[in-house]
C-alpha positions in Angstrom: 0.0 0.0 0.0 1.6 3.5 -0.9 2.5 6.1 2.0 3.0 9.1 -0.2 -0.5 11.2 -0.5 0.5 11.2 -4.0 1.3 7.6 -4.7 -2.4 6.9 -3.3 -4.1 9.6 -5.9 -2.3 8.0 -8.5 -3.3 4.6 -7.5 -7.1 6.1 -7.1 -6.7 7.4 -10.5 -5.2 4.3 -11.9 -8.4 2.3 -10.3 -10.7 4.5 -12.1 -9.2 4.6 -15.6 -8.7 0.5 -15.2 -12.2 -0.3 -14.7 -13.5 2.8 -18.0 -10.7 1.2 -20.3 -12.2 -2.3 -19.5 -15.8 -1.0 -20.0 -14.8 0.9 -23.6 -12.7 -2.4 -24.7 -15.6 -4.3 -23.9 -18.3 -2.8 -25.6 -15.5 -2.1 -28.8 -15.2 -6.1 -29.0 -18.9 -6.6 -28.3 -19.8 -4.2 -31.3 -17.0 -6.1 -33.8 -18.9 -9.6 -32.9 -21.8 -7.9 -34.1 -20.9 -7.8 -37.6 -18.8 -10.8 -38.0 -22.0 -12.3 -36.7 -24.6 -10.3 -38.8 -26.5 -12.6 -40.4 -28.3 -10.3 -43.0 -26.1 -7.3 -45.4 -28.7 -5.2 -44.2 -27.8 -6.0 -40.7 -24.0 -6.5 -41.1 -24.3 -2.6 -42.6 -26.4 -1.1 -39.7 -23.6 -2.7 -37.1 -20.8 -1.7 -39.2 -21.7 2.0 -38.9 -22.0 1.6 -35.1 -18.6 -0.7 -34.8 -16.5 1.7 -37.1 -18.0 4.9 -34.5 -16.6 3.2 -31.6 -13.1 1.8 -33.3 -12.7 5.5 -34.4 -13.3 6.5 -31.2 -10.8 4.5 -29.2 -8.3 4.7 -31.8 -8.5 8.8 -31.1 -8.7 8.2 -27.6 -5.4 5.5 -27.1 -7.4 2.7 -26.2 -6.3 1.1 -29.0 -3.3 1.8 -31.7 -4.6 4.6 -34.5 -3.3 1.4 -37.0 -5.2 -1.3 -35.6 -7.9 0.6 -35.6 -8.0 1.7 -39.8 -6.8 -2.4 -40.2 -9.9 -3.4 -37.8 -12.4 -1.1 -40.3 -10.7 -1.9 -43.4 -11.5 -6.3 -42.5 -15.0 -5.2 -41.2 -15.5 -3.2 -44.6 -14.2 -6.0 -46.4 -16.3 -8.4 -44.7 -19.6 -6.5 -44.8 -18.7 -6.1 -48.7 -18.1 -10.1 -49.0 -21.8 -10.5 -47.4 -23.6 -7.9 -50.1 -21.9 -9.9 -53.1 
């Protein structure tokens, strides 16, 4: 356990950002199932546009790498494409 007053902010601080990265990761991966899973274009489409908001998103924000997340919107573009041909 830390002694320093600032050591325990950090650790406060570190608690708090832990537990919103987890949440954003979460809900990233959740809405990339959704359109590998799509089961309809129409509906592959409709999750794509909410998928590529969040990647975009965390790719602005450092949750994830700026690169993985053009290569993770380039495959789901790809894929959604693939399921309309």
């Amino acid at each position: 356990m830390p002694r320093i007053k600032s050591a325990k902010k950090r650790q406060r601080q570190t608690k708090v950002r832990t537990a919103r990265n987890k949440a954003q990761r979460s809900s990233l991966r959740t809405a990339v199932k959704k359109v590998r899973n799509a089961q309809t274009a129409a509906e592959a489409t409709e999750a794509l546009k909410a998928a590529e908001a969040l990647v975009d998103r965390a790719g602005r924000k450092n949750l994830i790498h700026r690169n993985a997340a053009a290569r993770t919107k380039s495959r789901l573009a790809k894929l959604v494409t693939a399921k309309q041909g």
